[in-house]
N, C-alpha and C positions, 0 to 999 in steps of 0.2 A: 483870560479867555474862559466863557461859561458853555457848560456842554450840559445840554438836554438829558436828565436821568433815565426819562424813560428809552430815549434810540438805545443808551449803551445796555440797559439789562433787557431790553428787546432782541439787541446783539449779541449778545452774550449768553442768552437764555435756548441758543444755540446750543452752546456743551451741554448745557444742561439733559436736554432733550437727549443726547447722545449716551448720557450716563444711565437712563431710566429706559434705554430702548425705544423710546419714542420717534416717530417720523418729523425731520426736523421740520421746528414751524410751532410744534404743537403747543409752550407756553406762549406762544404769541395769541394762538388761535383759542386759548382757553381765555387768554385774557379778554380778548374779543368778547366773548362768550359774556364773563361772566360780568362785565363794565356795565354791557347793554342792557342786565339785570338791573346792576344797581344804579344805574339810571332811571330805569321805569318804579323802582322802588323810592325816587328821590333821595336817595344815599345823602347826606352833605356834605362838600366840597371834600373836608378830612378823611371822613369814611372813603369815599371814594381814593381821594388819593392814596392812602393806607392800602387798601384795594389793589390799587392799579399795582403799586410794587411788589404788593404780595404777591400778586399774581404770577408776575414775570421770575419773581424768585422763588417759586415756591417747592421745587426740588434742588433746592441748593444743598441739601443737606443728603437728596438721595445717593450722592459716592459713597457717605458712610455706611451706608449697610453692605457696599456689594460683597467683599470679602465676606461677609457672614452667607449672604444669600449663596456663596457658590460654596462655602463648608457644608452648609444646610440640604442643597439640590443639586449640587456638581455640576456640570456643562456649562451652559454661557448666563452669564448673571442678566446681558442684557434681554437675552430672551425670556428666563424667567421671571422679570420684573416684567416688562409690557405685559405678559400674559396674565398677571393678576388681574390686571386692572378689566380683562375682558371677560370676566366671570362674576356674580355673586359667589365670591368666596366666603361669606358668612355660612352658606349650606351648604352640609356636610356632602351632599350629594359631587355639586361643584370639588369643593375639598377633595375629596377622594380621586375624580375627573381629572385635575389639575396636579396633583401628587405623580398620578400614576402616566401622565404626557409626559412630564417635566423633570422629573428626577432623574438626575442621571443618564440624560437621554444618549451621549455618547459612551455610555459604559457598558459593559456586558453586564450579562443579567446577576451577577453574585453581587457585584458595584452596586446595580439598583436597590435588591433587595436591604446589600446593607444600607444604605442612605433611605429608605423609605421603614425601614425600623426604627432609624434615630427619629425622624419626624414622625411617626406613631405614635411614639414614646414621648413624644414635646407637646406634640396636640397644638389647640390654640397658643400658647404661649408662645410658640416657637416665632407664628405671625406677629404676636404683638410685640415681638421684641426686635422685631425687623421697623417694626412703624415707628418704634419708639426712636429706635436710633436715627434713623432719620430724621423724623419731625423734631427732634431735639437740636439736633446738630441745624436744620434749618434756620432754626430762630435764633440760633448764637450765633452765626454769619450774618444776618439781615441785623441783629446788634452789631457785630462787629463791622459794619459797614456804614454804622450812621443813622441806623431807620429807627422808628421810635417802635416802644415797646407793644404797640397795638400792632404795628405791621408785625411783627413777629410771634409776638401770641397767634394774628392770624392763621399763620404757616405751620405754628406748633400745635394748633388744633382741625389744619383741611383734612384728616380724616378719621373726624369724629363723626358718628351719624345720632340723626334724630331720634333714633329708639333707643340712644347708651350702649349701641353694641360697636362701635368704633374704636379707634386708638388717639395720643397716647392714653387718658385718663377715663376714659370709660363716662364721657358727656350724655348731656343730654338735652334735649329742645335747645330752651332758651338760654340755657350754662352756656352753648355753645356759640361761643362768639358770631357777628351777622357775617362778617368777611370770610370765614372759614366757613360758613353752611354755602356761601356763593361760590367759592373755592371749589368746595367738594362739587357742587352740583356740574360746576362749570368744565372741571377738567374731564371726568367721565362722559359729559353731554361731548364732548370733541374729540377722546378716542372711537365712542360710538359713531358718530360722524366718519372719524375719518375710517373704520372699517364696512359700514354699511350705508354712510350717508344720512340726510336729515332724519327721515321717515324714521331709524334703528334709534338715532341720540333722541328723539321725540317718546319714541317705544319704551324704550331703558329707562328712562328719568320717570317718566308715567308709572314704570312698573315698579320703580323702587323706592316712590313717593309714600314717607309716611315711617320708612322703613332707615332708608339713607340719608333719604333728601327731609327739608323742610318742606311740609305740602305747601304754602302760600308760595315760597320760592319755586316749587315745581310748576306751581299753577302758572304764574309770570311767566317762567320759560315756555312752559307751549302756548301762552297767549303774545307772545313776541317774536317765537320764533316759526310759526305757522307761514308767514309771508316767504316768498322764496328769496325775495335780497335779503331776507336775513343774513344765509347764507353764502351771499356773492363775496362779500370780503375775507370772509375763511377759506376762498379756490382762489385769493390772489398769489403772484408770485413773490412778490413783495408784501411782506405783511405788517413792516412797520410803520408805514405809513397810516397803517387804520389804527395801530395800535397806541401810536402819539398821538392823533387825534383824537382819543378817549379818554387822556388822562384831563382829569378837572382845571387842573392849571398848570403855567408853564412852571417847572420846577427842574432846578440845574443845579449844577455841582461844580465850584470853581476848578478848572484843570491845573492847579499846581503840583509839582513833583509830589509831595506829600501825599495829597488828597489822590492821584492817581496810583502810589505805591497801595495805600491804604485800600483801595479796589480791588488791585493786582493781587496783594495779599488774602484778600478773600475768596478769591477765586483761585487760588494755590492751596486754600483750606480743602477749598472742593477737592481737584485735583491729587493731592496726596496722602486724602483720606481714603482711597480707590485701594489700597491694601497697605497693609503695615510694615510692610518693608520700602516704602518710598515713602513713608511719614516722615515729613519735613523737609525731602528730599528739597523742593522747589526754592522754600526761604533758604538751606543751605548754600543751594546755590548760585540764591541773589546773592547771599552774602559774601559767597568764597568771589564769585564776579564781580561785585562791586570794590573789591580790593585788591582783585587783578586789575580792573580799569587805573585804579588809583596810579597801581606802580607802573604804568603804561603812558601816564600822565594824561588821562582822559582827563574832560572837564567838568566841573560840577554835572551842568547839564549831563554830557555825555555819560554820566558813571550815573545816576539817576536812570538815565532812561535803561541803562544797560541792565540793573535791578529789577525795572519795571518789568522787562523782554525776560530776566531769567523768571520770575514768577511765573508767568505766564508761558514759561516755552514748552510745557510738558501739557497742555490742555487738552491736545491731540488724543491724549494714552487714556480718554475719558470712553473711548472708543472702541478701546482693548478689552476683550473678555477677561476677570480675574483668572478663569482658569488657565491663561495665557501668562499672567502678569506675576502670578504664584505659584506659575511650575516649577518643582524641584529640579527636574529633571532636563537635559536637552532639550530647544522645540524644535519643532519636524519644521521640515521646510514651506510649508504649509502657516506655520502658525509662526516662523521667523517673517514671512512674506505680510500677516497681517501688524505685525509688532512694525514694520518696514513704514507702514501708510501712516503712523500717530503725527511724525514731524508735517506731513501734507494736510492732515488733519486740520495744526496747529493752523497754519498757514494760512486755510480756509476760514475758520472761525476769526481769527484776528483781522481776515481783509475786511470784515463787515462790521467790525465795531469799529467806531469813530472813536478819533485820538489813540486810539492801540493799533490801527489798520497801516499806521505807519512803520509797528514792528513786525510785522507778519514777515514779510522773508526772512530776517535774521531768525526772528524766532522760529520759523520751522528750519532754519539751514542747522541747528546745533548736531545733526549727525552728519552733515559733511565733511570731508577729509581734504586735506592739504593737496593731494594725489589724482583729486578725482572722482575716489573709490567711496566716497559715504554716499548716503539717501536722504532725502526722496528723490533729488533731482540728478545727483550727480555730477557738480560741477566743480571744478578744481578752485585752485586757489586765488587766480586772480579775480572773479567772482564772488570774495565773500569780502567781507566787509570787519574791519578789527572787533566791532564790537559780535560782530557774529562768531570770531575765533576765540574771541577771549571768552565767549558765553559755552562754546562745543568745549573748551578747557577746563571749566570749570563745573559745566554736567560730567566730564568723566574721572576727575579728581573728586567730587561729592559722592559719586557712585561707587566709585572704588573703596571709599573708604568707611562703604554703609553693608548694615547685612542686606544679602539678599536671600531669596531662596534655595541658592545652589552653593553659597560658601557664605563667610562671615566676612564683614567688614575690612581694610588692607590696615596698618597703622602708618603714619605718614610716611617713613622712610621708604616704605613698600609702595606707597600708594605715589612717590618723586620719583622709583627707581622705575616704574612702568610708567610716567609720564614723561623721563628719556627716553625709552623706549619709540615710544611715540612721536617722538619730536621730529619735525618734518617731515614726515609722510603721511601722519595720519590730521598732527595738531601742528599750531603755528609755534614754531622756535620761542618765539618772545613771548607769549604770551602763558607757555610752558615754563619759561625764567620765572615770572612775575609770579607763580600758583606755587611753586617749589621754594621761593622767599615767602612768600605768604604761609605754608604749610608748616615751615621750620619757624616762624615767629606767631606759635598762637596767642598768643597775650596779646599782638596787636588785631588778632582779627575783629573784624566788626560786631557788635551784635547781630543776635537774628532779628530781621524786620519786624517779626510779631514785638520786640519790645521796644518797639519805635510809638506801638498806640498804644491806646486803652485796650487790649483784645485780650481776654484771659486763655 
C-alpha cells in the first residue's frame, strides 16, 4: 500500500505546531502561503516539490532548542518562542521589549533580574544559538527521513535574511537558498495573518522587504495575495486538502513496517529532544516493547506495529512547557493536571495522520491502569488492548530506569522490584513477566531502532 507524503507530514505537522507555540494549522497554512509563491515564480516541478516538504517540516528540529530557551527565559518555552516570531527581534528596541515581557515572567523579581543579566551578558549570541540548534537538528531529521539534501539545506537556512543578518551562517541575497527565502517569507506572512489578519501579513512582509525578505519575493506576495480568496483556504477547517493540492506531483511512500518505523523514528527524534532527560526515552521504549511483544508471542506484524505505537506514544508531551518537564522539584496540582492532558494530546494528533490514526488509542492509553485509575480517560482493564499494556509496561520500566529531574535512573533489579509492585493494579501481570525476563537478559535485548537505518 502507497500513502500520500504530503497528508502524512500535513498531519503530522500538527506536533509540530505545538512544539513552537503556534495555533494548530499553522505549517499547513505557511505552506499554503509559500507553494502559491512558488508557483507564480514558475519554481520546477523539483523545487517545488523540495518546497512543499520543506515547508510542512520545517520546525522539526524546533523541540531542540526548548530546554535551552527555558534555561535562557524561564517560564513557558511555548510562549516564548511564538513571541519571537511577533517582533522584529533584529532591533534592539524590540530586544529589550521582548526580554523584559518574557523572562521569567512567573518568577519574582530577583528570578527576573537574575535571568535577564545572563542574557545581557550573551547578547546576540545567545539568539543565534537558539537558531542554530534548531535549524540544524531540522535538516538532520528531513535526512533522516529520506528527503534529499536540497529539502533540508532548505530548512537549515529558513532563517537566514536577505541583508546577512539571520541565522544559522550569517547568508546573504543569493547565498541564500530560493526554498528558504519562500520559507522565511511565507511563515512570518501566516503568524501575521493569523494575529491581525491579511491587511497586518501584507504590512509586515512590505515592511521588512529588503531587510528579511527578498524584495522580488515580497513584491509576488502582495501582488498574489491582494485578492481576498487568497486567503479563503487559510480560514478552512480542514487544511489539508489545499495543501495536497499544491504539491507538484503525486509523491508517496510505500507503507511497509520498515518505511513506517523509519518515520516514527523521526518523529521520536522530535519528541525526545524536548529535554534531556527523556533523550532516547521513546526508541527505548520501542525497544524494551518490541521484546515484550516478542515473549508475549505477538506476531511479526503485531510487534512491528507495537514499536511503531511506542515511538510515537509520547508526541503529546510536545505540548508540555519544559519548565514542567524539568522540574526538580514536586508539580503543584496545577501543572500535574497539565502533564495529565500529553496521553489525549497523543491521541488527537495520531487520529489525523493516516496509517498511524489506527494507533491512536493505544497510543494515548500508555498512562492507563489495570484498576481504572490512569489518564486521560480512565478506563480499566477490560478496555485496553495487550498491545496497549505491553506499551504502559514498558514506558514505566524505560522511565524507571532513566535519570530524571528528581532522582537518578533505578538499576534493573530495582527497576523488577517496583514493576511487582505494580502488577495488577496498576500494569498487566504478563506483560510485567515478559519486561522483568527481558531486564534480567540484556544481551538479548534489541537494538535501538535508530541502528535499524542510516540515521547517525
Amino acid at each position: 500500500m502507497a500513502l500520500r507524503i504530503s497528508e502524512l507530514l500535513a498531519a503530522l505537522s500538527h506536533a509540530l505546531d505545538l512544539t513552537e507555540g503556534h495555533p494548530p494549522g499553522h505549517a499547513n497554512r505557511s505552506c499554503i502561503i509559500g507553494m502559491r509563491i512558488a508557483q507564480a515564480l514558475g519554481l520546477s516541478a523539483e523545487q517545488q516539490t523540495n518546497l512543499h516538504h520543506a515547508l510542512l517540516l520545517k520546525d522539526a528540529g524546533c523541540s531542540s532548542n526548548a530546554q535551552r530557551v527555558h534555561e535562557l527565559f524561564g517560564g513557558d518555552d511555548h510562549e516564548v518562542k511564538r513571541a519571537v516570531w511577533q517582533r522584529d527581534w533584529r532591533r534592539f528596541a524590540e530586544q529589550v521589549s521582548y526580554a523584559l515581557r518574557y523572562t521569567e515572567r512567573r518568577g519574582n523579581l530577583a528570578a527576573r533580574l537574575r535571568k535577564l543579566t545572563v542574557l545581557a551578558a550573551k547578547g546576540p549570541r545567545g539568539g543565534g544559538e537558539l537558531f542554530r540548534i534548531r535549524c540544524d537538528r531540522g535538516a538532520q531529521i528531513a535526512l533522516a527521513m529520506g528527503f534529499p539534501r536540497q529539502t533540508a539545506q532548505a530548512i537549515r537556512s529558513m532563517d537566514e535574511h536577505w541583508d546577512g543578518g539571520g541565522y544559522p551562517d550569517g547568508l546573504r541575497q543569493q547565498a541564500i537558498p530560493l526554498e528558504s527565502r519562500i520559507i522565511n517569507l511565507a511563515q512570518v506572512a501566516e503568524i501575521f495573518f493569523e494575529i491581525g489578519g491579511p491587511a497586518l501579513a501584507l504590512e509586515t512582509v512590505a515592511r521588512r522587504s529588503g531587510r528579511w525578505f527578498d524584495p522580488e519575493l515580497a513584491r509576488v506576495f502582495a501582488r498574489i495575495a491582494m485578492p481576498p480568496g487568497f486567503w479563503y483556504a487559510l480560514r478552512a477547517e480542514d487544511l489539508i486538502p489545499a495543501v495536497t493540492a499544491l504539491r507538484p506531483a503525486p509523491s508517496s511512500v510505500v507503507t511497509d513496517p520498515a518505511t513506517l518505523e523509519r518515520i516514527a523514528l523521526a518523529f521520536a527524534w522530535v519528541i525526545d529532544a524536548k529535554s534531556h532527560y527523556t533523550y532516547e526515552h521513546s526508541e527505548g521504549v520501542s525497544a524494551l516493547a518490541g521484546r515484550i511483544g516478542e515473549r508475549l508471542a505477538f506476531s511479526t506484524e503485531e510487534t512491528a506495529r507495537l514499536r511503531q505505537m511506542a515511538l510515537l506514544h509520547d508526541i503529546g508531551k510536545l505540548a508540555v512547557p519544559n519548565r514542567i518537564l524539568d522540574k526538580r522539584g514536586p508539580l503543584t496540582d496545577e501543572e500535574f493536571t497539565i502533564v495529565r492532558t500529553h496521553p489525549r494530546h497523543t491521541a488527537e494528533i495520531l487520529s489525523r495522520v493516516p496509517i498511524f490514526d489506527e494507533l491512536a488509542i493505544e497510543a494515548g492509553s500508555h498512562h492507563e491502569r489495570m484498576d481504572g485509575r490512569g489518564y486521560h480517560r480512565g478506563v480499566a482493564a477490560g478496555t485496553l488492548s495487550a498491545s496497549a499494556r505491553a506499551l504502559a509496561v514498558a514506558d514505566v520500566a524505560e522511565a524507571l530506569g532513566s535519570d530524571r529531574p528528581y532522582r537518578q535512573g533505578m538499576p534493573p533489579d530495582t527497576v523488577a522490584q517496583v514493576l511487582r509492585g505494580m502488577s495488577g493494579t496498576a500494569l498487566c501481570p504478563e506483560s510485567v513477566d515478559a519486561a522483568i525476563d527481558v531486564l534480567h537478559a540484556p544481551a538479548a535485548r534489541p537494538p535501538s531502532p535508530r541502528s535499524l537505518f542510516a540515521i547517525p
